[in-house]
N, C-alpha and C positions, 0 to 999 in steps of 0.2 A: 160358834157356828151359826147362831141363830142373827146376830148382828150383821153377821155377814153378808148372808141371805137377803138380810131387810136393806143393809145398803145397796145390795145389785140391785135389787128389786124396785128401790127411790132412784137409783141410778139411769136406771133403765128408763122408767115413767118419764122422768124429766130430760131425758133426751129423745125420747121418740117423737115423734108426728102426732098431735091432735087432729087433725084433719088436713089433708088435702082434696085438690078440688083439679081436676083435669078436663082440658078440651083439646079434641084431634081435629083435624080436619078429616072428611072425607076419605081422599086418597092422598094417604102420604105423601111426599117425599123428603126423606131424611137428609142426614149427613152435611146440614148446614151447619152457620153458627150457632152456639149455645151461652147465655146471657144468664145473670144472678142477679134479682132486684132489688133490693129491701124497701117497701112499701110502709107508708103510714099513714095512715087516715084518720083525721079527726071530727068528731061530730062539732064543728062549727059551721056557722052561718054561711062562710068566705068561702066554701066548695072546700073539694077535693085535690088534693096535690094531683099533678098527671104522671104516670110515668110511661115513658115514649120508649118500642122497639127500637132498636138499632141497627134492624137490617138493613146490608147493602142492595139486598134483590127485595125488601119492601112484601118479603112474604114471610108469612106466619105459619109454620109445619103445627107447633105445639107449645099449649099455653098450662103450666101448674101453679096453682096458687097453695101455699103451705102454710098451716101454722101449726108451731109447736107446745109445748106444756107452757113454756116460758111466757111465750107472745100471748097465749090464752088468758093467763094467770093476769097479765098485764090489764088485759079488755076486761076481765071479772073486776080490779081491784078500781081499775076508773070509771065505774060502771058504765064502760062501753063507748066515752069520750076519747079514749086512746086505743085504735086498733091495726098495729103492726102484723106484719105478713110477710113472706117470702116470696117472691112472684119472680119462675122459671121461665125462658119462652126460648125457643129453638126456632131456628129462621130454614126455612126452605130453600132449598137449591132453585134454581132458575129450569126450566123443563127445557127439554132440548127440542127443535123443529121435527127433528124427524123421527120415523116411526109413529103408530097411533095407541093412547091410551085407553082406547075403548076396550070393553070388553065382550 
């Protein structure tokens, strides 16, 4: 019983979220595209890889950056010259003329 315990328990740890990191905009609005990134970043001289939105309407509703036990464990073991991420971003619908968004 107690093994058991202990593997849910490693089970769990290593699959959950270390951190995430979220930005909204302002005022919503939803119900665009939804995108999956796999980011890596290395501490070299030569910059940073870029990784570019793929929205058709060129707007950005919402952006999460994630890292999990795995990815973390990774940045600890390289001390920090290899640092993988997940990076979410949801594309905003296009707003429509009519009617007014004020409040």
């Amino acid at each position: 019983m107690e093994i058991r315990f202990l593997s849910i328990l490693i089970g769990a740890v290593l699959l959950s979220s270390c951190a995430e990191h979220r930005l909204v905009v302002e005022r919503p609005n939803p119900d665009g595209e939804h995108a999956i990134v796999n980011s890596k970043a290395y501490l070299l001289p030569r910059g940073q890889p870029r990784n570019v939105a793929q929205c058709q309407t060129n707007l950005i509703d919402e952006v999460r950056v994630k890292t999990n036990f795995g990815q973390s464990l990774i940045t600890v073991l390289t001390l920090g010259f290899y640092q993988p991420a997940t990076i979410e971003y949801y594309c905003a619908k296009v707003p429509s003329d009519e009617g007014s968004t004020d409040e």
